[in-house]
GURO-506861 format. One record per atom (N, C-alpha, C): atom name; x, y, z; residue in one letter. Coordinates in nm, 3 decimals, padded with zeros to 5 digits. Example, Ala and Ser with C-alpha at 12.3 -4.5 7.8 and 13.67 -1.06 7.14 Angstrom:
BEGIN
+-------+---------+---------+---------+--------+
| atome |    east |   north |      up | residu |
+-------+---------+---------+---------+--------+
|     N |  01.319 | -00.569 |  00.780 |      A |
|    CA |  01.230 | -00.450 |  00.780 |      A |
|     C |  01.320 | -00.330 |  00.780 |      A |
|     N |  01.285 | -00.225 |  00.708 |      S |
|    CA |  01.367 | -00.106 |  00.714 |      S |
|     C |  01.290 |  00.003 |  00.787 |      S |
+-------+---------+---------+---------+--------+
END
This chain:
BEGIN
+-------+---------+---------+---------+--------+
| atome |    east |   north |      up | residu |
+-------+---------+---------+---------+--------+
|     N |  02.814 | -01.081 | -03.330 |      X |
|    CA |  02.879 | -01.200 | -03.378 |      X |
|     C |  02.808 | -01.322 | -03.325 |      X |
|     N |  02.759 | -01.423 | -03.409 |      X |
|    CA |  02.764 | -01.535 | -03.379 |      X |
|     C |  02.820 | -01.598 | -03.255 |      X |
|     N |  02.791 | -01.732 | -03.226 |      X |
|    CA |  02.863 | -01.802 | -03.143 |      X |
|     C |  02.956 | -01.910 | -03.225 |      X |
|     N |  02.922 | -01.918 | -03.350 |      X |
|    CA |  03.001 | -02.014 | -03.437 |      X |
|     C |  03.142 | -01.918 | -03.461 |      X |
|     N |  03.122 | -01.813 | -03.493 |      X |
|    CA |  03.227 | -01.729 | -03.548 |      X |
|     C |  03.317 | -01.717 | -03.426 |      X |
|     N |  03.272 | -01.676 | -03.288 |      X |
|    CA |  03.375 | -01.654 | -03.181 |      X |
|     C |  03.424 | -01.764 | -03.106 |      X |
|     N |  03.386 | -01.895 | -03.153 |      X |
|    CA |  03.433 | -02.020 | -03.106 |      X |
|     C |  03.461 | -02.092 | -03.213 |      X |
|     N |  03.495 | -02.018 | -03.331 |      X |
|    CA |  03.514 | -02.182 | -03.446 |      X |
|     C |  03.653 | -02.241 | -03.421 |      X |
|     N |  03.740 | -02.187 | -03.407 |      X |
|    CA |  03.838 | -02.302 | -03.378 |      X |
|     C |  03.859 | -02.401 | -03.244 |      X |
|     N |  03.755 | -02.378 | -03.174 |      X |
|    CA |  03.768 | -02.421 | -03.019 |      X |
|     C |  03.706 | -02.577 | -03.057 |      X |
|     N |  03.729 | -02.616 | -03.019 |      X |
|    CA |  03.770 | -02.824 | -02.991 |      X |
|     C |  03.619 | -02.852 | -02.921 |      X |
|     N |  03.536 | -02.926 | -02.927 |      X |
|    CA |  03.416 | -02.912 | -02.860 |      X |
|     C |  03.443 | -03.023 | -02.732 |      X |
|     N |  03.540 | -03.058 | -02.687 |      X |
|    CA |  03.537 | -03.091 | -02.576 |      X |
|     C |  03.563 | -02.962 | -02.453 |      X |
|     N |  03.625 | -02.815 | -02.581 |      X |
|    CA |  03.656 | -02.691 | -02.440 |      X |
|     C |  03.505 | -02.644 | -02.418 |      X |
|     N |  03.417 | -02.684 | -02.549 |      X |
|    CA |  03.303 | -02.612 | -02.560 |      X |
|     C |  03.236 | -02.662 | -02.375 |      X |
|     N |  03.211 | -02.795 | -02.390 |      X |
|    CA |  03.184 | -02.853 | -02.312 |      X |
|     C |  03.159 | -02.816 | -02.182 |      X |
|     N |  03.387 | -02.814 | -02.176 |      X |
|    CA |  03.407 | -02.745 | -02.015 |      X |
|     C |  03.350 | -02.615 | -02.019 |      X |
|     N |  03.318 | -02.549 | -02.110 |      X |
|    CA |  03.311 | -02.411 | -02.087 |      X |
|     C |  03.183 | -02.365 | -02.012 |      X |
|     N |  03.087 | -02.472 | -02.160 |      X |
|    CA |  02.936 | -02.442 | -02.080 |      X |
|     C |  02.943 | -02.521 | -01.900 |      X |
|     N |  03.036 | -02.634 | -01.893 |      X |
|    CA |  02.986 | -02.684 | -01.786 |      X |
|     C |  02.985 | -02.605 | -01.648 |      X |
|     N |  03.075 | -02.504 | -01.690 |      X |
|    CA |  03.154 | -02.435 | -01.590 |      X |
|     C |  03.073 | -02.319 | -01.566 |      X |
|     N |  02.980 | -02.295 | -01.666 |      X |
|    CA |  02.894 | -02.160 | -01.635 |      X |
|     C |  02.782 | -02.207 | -01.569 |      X |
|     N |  02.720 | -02.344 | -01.567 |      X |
|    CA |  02.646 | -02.410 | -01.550 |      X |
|     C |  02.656 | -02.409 | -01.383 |      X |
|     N |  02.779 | -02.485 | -01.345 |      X |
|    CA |  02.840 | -02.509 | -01.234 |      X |
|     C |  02.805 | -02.385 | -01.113 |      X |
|     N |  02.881 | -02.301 | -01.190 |      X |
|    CA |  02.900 | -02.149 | -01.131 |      X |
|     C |  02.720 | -02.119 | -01.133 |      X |
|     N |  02.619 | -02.142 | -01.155 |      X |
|    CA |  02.508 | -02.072 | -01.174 |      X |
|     C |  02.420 | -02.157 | -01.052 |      X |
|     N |  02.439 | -02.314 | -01.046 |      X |
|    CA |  02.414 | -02.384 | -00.929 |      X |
|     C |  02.478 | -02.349 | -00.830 |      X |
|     N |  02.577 | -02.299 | -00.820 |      X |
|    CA |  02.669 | -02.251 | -00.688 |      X |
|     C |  02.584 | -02.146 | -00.647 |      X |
|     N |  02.578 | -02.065 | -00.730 |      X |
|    CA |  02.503 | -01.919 | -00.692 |      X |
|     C |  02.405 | -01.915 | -00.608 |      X |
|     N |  02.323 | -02.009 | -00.714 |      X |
|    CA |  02.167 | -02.056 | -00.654 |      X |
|     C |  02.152 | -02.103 | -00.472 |      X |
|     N |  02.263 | -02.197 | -00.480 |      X |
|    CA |  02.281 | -02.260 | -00.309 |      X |
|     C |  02.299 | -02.136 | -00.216 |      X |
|     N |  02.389 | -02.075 | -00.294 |      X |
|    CA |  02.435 | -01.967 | -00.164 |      X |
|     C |  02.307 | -01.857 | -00.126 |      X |
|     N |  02.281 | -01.825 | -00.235 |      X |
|    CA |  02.198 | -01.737 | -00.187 |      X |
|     C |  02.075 | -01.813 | -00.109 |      X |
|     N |  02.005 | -01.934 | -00.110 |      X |
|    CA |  01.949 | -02.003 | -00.034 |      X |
|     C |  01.999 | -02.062 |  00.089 |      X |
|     N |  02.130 | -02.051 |  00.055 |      X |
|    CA |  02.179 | -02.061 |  00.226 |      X |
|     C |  02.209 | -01.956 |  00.315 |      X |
|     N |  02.213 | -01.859 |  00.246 |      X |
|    CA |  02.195 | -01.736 |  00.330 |      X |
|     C |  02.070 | -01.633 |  00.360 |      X |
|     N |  01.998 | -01.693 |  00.274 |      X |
|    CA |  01.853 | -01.655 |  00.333 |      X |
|     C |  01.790 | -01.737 |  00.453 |      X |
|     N |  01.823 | -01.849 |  00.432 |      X |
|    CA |  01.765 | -01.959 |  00.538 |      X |
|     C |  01.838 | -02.015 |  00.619 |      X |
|     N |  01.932 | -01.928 |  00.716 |      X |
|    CA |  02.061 | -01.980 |  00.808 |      X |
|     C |  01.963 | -02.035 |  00.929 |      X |
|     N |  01.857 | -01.931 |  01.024 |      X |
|    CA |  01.778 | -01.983 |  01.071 |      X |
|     C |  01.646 | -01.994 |  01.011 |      X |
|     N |  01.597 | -02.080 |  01.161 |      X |
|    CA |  01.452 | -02.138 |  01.162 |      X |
|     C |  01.359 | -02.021 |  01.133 |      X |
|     N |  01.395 | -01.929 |  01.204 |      X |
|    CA |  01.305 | -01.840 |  01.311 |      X |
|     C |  01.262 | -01.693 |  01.161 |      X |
|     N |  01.128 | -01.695 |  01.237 |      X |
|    CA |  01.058 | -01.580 |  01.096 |      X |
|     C |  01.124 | -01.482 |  01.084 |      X |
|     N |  01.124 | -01.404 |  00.906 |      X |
|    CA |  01.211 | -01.338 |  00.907 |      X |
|     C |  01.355 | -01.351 |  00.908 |      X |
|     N |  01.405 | -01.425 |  00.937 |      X |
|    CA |  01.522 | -01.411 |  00.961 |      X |
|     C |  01.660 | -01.467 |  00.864 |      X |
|     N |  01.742 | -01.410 |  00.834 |      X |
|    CA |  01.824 | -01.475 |  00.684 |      X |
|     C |  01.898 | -01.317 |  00.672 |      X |
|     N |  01.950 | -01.268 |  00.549 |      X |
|    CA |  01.979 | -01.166 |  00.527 |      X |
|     C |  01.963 | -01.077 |  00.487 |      X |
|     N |  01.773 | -01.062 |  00.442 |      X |
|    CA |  01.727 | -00.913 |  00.431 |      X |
|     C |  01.645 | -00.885 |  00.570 |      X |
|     N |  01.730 | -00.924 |  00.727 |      X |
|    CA |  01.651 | -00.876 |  00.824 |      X |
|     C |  01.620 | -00.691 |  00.836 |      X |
|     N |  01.764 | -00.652 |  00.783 |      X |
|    CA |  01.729 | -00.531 |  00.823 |      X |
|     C |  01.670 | -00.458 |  00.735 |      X |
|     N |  01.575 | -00.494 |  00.635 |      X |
|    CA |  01.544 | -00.452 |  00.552 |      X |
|     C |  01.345 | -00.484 |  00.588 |      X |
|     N |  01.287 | -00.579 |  00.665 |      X |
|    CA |  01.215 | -00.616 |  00.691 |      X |
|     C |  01.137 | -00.545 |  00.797 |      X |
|     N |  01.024 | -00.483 |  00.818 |      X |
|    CA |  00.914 | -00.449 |  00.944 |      X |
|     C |  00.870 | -00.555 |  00.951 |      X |
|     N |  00.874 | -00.590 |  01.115 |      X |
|    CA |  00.829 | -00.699 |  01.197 |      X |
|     C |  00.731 | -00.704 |  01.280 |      X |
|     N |  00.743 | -00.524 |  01.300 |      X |
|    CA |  00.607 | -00.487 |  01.434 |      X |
|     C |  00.488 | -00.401 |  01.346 |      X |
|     N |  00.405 | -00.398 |  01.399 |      X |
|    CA |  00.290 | -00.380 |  01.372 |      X |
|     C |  00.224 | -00.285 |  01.436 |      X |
|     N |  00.145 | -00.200 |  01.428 |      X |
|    CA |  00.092 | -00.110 |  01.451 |      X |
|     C | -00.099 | -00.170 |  01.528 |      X |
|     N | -00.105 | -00.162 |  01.668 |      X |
|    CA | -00.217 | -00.232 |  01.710 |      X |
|     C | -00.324 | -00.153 |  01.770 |      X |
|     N | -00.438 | -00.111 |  01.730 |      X |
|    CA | -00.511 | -00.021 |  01.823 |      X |
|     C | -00.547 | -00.034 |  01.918 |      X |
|     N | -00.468 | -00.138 |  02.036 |      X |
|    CA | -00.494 | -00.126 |  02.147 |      X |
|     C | -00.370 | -00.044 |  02.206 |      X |
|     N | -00.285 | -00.051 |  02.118 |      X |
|    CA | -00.183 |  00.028 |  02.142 |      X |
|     C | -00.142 |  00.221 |  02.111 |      X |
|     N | -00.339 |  00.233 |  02.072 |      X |
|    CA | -00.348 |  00.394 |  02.021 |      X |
|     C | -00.315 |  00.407 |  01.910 |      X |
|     N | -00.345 |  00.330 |  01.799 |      X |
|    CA | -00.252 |  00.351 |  01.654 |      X |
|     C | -00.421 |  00.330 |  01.613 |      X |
|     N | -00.481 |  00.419 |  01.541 |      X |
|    CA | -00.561 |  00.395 |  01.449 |      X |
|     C | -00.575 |  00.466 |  01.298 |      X |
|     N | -00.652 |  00.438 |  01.204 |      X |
|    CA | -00.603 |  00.457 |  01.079 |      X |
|     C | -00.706 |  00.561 |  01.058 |      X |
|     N | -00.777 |  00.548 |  01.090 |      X |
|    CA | -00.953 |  00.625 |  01.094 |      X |
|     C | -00.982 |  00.738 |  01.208 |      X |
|     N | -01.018 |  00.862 |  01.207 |      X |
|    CA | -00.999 |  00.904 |  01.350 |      X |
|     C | -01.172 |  00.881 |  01.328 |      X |
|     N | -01.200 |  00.840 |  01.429 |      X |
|    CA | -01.383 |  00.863 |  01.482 |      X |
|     C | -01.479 |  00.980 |  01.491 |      X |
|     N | -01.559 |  00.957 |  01.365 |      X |
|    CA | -01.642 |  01.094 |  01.378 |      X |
|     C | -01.803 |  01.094 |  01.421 |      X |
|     N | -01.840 |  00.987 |  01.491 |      X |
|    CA | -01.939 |  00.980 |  01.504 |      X |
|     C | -02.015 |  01.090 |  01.601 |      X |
|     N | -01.965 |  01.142 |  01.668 |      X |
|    CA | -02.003 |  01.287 |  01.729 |      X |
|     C | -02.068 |  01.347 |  01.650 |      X |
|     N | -02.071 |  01.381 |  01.535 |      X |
|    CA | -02.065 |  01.413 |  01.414 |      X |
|     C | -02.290 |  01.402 |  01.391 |      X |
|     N | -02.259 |  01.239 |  01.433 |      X |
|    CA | -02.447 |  01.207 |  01.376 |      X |
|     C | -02.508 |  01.263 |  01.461 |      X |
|     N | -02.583 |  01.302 |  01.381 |      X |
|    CA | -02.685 |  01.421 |  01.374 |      X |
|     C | -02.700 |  01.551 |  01.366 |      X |
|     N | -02.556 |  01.639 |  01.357 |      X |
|    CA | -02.511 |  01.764 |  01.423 |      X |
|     C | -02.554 |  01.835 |  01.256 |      X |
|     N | -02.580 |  02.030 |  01.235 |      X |
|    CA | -02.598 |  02.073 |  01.145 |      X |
|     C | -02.488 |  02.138 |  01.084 |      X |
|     N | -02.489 |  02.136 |  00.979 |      X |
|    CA | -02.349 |  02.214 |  00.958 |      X |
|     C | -02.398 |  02.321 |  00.807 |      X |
|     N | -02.297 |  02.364 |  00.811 |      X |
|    CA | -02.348 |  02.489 |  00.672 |      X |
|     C | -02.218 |  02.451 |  00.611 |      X |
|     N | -02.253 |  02.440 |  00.454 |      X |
|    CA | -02.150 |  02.408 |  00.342 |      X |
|     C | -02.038 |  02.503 |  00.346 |      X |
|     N | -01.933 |  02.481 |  00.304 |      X |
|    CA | -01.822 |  02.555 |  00.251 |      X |
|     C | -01.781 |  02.577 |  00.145 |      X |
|     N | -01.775 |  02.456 |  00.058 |      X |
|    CA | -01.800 |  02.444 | -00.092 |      X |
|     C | -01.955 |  02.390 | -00.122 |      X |
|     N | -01.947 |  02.367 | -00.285 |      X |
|    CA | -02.069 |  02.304 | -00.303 |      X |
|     C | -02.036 |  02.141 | -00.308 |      X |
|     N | -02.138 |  02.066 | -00.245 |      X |
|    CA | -02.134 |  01.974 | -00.270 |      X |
|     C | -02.227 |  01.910 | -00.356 |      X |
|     N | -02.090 |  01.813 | -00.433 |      X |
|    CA | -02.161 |  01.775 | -00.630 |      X |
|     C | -02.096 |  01.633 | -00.602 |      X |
|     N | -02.163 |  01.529 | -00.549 |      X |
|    CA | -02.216 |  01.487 | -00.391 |      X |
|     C | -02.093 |  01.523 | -00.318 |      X |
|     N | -01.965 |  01.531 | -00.362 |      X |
|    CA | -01.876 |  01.517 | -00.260 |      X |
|     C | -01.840 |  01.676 | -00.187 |      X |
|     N | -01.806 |  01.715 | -00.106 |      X |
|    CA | -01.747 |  01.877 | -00.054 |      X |
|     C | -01.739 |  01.869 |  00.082 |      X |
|     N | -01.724 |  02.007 |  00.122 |      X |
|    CA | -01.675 |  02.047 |  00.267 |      X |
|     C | -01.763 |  02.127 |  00.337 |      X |
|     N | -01.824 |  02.094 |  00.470 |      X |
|    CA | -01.913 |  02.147 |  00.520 |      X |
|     C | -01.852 |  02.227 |  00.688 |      X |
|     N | -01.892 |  02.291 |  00.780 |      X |
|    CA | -01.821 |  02.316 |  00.905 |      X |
|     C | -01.913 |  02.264 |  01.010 |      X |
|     N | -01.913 |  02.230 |  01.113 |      X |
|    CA | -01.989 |  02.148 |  01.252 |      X |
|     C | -01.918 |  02.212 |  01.316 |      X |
|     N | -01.999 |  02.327 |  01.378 |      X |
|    CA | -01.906 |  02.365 |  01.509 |      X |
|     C | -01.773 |  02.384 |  01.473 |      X |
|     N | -01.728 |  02.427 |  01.369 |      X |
|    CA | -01.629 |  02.542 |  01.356 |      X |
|     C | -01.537 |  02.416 |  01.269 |      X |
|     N | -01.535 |  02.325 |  01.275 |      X |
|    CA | -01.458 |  02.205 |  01.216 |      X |
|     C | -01.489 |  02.145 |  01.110 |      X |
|     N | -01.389 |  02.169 |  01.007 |      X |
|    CA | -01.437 |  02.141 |  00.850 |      X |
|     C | -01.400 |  01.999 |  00.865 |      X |
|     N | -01.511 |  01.953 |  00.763 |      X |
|    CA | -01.528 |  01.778 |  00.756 |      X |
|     C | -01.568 |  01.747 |  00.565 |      X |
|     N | -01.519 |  01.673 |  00.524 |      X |
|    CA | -01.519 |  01.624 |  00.387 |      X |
|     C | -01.674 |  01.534 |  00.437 |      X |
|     N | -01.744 |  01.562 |  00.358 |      X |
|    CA | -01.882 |  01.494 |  00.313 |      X |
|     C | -01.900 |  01.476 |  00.199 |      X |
|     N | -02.034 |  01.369 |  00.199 |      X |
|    CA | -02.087 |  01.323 |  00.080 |      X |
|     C | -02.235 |  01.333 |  00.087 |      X |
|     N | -02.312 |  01.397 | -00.032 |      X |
|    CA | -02.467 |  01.381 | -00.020 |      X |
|     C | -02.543 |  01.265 | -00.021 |      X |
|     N | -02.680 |  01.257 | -00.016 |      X |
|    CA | -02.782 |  01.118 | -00.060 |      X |
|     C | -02.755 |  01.154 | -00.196 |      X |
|     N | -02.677 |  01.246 | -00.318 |      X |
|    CA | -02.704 |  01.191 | -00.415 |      X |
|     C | -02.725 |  01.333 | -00.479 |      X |
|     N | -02.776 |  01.446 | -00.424 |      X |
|    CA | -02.823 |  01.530 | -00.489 |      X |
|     C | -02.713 |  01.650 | -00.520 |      X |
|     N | -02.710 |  01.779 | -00.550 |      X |
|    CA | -02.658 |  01.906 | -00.523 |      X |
|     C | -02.697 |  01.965 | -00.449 |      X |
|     N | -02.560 |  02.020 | -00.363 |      X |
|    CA | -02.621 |  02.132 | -00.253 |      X |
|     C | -02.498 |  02.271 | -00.272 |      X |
|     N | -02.593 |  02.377 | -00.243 |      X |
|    CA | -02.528 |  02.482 | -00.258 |      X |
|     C | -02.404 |  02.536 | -00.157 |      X |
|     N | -02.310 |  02.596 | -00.217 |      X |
|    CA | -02.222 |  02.667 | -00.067 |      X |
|     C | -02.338 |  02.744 |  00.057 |      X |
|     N | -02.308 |  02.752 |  00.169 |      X |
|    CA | -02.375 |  02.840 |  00.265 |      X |
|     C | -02.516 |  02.810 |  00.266 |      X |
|     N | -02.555 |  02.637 |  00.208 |      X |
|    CA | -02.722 |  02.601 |  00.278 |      X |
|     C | -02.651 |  02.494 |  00.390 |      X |
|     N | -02.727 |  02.507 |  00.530 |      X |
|    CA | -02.769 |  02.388 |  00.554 |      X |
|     C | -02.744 |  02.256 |  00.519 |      X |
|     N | -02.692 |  02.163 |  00.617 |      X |
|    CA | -02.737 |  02.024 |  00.598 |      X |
|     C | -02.710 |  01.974 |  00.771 |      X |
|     N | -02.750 |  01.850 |  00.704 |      X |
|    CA | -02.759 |  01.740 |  00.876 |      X |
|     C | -02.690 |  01.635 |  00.808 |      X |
|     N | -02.604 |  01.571 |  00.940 |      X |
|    CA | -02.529 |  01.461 |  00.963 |      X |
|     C | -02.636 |  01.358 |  00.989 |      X |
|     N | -02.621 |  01.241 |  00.886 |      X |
|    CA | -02.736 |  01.121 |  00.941 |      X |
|     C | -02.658 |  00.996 |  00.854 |      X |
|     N | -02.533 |  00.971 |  00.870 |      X |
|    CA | -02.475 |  00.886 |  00.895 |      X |
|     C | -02.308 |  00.896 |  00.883 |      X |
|     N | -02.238 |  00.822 |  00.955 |      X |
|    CA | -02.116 |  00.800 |  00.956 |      X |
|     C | -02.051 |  00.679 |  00.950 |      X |
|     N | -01.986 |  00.617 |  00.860 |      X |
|    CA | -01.935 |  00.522 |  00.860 |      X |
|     C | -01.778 |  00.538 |  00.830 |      X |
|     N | -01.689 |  00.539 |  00.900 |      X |
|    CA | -01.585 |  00.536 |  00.940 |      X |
|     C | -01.526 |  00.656 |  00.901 |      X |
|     N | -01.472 |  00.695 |  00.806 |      X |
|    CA | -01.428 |  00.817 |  00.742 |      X |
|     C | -01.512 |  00.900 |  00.637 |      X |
|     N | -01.633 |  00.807 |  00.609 |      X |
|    CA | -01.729 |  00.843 |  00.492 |      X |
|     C | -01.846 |  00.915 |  00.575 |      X |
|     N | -01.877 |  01.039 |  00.555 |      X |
|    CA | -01.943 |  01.121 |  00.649 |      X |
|     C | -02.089 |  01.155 |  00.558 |      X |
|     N | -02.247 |  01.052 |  00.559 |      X |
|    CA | -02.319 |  01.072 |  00.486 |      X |
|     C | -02.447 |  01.244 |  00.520 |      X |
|     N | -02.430 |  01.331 |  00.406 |      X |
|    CA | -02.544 |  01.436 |  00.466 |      X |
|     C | -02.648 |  01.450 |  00.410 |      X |
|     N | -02.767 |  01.540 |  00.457 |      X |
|    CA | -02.868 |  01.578 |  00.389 |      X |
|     C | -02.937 |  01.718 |  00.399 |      X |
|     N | -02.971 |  01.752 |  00.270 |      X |
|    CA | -02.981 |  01.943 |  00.289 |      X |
|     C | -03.155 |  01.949 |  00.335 |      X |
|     N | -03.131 |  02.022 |  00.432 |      X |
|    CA | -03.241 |  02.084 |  00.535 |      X |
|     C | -03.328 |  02.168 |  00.488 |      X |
+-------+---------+---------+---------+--------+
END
């Protein structure tokens, strides 16, 4: 239905109050919820605190995202899968996700560790 049809006999001064009042009510809304987000100064703080992480995770505090494989450069390892550059090789008994210079290498050849950069473990077949 229309809005003509469900208000035609209404007087357009109720029209008026009517919209003014939804109007009213919609600025009210607006305040409150800005006044209750921003009661204090202080960061964070309003009424989605408990909904908020505040602390942080610091690696001086033993939290790291990366574990360190640089032990790793230079050591030989023999494939596990094939790597088509990407696969799994063992170092001393410890499977490690690698990547080639680029080429194919077979399961059970050979390769050498000759670079590491953080989690990205670069090899090459021997």
């Amino acid at each position: 239905m229309s809005e003509v049809q469900i208000f035609s006999g209404t007087s357009s001064a109720l029209m008026v109050l009517i919209y003014g009042s939804m109007i009213a009510i919609a600025v009210l809304g607006i305040f409150i919820v800005l006044y209750l987000g921003n009661r204090d100064s202080k960061k964070n703080s309003g009424m989605l605190d408990e909904l908020v992480l505040d602390e942080r995770q610091q690696n001086r505090d033993g939290y790291t995202s990366v574990i360190d494989k640089s032990k790793f450069l230079g050591a030989v390892g023999v494939c596990v899968t094939d790597l088509r550059p990407a696969g799994t090789i063992t170092v001393e008994g410890e499977p490690l996700d690698v990547v080639t210079e680029g080429g194919f290498v077979k399961a059970g050849d050979k390769v050498k560790v000759i670079n590491v950069d953080g989690s990205r473990i670069l090899v090459r077949q021997i």
